[in-house]
N, C-alpha and C positions, 0 to 999 in steps of 0.2 A: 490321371487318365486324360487322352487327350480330347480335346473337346470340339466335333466337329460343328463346321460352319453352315450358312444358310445353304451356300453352293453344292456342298459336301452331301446334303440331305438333299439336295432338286439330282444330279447326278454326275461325273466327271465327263470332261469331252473326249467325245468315244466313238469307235463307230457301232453301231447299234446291233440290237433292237434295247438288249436290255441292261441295267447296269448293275447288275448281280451274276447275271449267268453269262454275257457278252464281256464287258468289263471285265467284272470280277475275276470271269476263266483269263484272261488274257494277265494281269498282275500276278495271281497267281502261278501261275506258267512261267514268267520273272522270276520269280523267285526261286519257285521251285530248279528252272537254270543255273541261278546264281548260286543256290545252295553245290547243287552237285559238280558242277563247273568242269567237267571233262566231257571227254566226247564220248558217246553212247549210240553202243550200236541194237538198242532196241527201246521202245517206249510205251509202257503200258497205262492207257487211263483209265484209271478205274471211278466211275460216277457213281454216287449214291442220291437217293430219294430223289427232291425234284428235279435236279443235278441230272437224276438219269432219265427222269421223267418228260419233263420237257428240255431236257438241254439239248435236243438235237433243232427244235424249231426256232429257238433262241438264238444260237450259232453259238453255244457252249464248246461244242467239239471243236469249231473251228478258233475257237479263244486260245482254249487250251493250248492247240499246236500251234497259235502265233506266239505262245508268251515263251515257249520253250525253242523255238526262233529267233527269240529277243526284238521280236514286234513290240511298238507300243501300243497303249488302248486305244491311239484317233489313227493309225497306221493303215488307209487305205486294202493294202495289199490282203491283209484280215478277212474280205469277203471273198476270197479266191485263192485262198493258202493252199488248199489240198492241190492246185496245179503248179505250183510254184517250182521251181528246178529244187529248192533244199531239203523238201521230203522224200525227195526220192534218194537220199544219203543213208538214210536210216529206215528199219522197220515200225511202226506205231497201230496200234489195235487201241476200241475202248469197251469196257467193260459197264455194267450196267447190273445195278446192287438194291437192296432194300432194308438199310438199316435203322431203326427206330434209338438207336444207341448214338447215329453219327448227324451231324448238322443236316438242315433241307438240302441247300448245295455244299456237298461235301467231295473231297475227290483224294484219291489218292497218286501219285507218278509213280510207276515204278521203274526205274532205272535201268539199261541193263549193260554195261559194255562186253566188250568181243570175245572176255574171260569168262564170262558168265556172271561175271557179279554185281548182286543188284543192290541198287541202295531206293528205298520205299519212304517217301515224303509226301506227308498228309498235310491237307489245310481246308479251310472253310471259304466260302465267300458270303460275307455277312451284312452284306446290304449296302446300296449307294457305291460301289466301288470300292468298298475295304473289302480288307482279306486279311484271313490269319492262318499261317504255315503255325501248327499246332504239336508236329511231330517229325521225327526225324528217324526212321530203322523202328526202334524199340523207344528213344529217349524225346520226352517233350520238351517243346520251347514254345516260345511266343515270339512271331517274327512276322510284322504287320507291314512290313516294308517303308514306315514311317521312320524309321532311325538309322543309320549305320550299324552294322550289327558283327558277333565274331561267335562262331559256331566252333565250339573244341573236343573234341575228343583224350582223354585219357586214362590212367589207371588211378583209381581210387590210391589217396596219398595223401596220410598228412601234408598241410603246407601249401596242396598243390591251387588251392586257389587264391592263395596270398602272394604266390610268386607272380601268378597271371595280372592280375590287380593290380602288383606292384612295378608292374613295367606297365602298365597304363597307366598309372599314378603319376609316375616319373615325366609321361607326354601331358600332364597337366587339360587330362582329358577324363571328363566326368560322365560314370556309369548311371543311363537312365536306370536299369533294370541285369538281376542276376538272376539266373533259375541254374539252377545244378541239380543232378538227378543221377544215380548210382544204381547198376545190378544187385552188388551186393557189396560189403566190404573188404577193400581192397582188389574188388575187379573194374569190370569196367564203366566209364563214369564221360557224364558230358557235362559243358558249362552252354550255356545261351548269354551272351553279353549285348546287350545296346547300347549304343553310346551316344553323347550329345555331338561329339565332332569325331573327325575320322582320323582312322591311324596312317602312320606312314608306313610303306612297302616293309621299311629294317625294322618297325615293332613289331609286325608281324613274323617277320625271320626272327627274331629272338625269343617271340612265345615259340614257337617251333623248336629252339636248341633245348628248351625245357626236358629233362630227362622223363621218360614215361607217358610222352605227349604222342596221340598217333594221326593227329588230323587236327588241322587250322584251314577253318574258311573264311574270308570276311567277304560279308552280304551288302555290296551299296543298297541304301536307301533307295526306294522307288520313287520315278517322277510323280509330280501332281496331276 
């Protein structure tokens, strides 16, 4: 587990007010970019509990749509996003929930490009400026933006997570953490990978040749 610092507990340098709902929305929004990485022509945020509750005086909203801008947390521009010329590229709405099942600040992204198809990525903000992207569509992960990470999609397969492994084996690159999670047997299944160092562009293209693979993402690590 990793173990935060004195700093880490006072707050990261940001621009304010807070560093759970200000911060916090803005890493998250990182992430949540990072994960989907294509252009999207709709954005839907959906807030729960205090998230919805006070995230408007906080400047949660406006967290949110800097991290998914790929602002960072001390990024000036942050308190005057909504005039910016890049939101007017895309559609964004935010929704407002009350779930005793989902974290205090919880959120969901929902995705949507020009096809219609949306892809739905949940994460928490869990104090001091961490965050954890918790879910991905249907499939959980753990993706705290502390490590390099590789998001995979594929079909349930004997083998299929020994071939993955074993082409990161081979770069002499050591897996923090695996979670694998399946529909059912033999349909469809994801991997969450984090790693100590990062892959190169052709490991990536080569879990990709993987037969029955239908989606490779690698997630950089978040700045400090």
């Amino acid at each position: 587990m990793k173990q935060n610092s004195l700093f880490d507990a006072i707050s990261p340098i940001m621009i304010g007010p807070s560093s759970s709902h200000t911060a916090g929305a803005v890493r998250l929004g990182l992430l949540a970019r990072n994960i989907y990485d294509n252009k999207f022509r709709k954005i839907t945020f959906k807030l729960y509990n205090s998230y919805a509750q006070t995230g408007f005086g906080h400047g949660t909203d406006k967290g949110l749509l800097a991290g998914i801008l790929g602002f960072n947390v001390d990024d000036i521009k942050i308190k005057d996003v909504f005039n910016l010329p890049e939101v007017k590229e895309f559609e964004y709405k935010y929704e407002y929930k009350e779930d005793f099942n989902r974290h205090p600040n919880a959120v969901d992204f929902i995705f949507e490009n020009s096809g219609g198809q949306k892809m739905i990525i949940s994460g928490d903000s869990v104090g001091a400026g961490n965050v954890r992207i918790n879910k991905i569509n249907d499939f959980s992960v753990n993706i705290a933006g502390d490590y390099n990470s590789l998001i995979i999609n594929y079909r349930d397969l004997a083998g299929m997570i020994s071939k993955v492994t074993g082409i990161i084996q081979n770069q002499q690159i050591n897996i923090a953490s695996l979670i694998c999670e399946r529909n059912a047997k033999g349909e469809e299944a994801s991997m969450c990978i984090c790693l100590d160092g990062e892959l190169d562009y052709s490991v990536i293209e080569k879990i990709k040749q993987i037969p029955d693979i239908y989606f490779v993402r690698r997630i950089a690590k978040l700045e400090n």
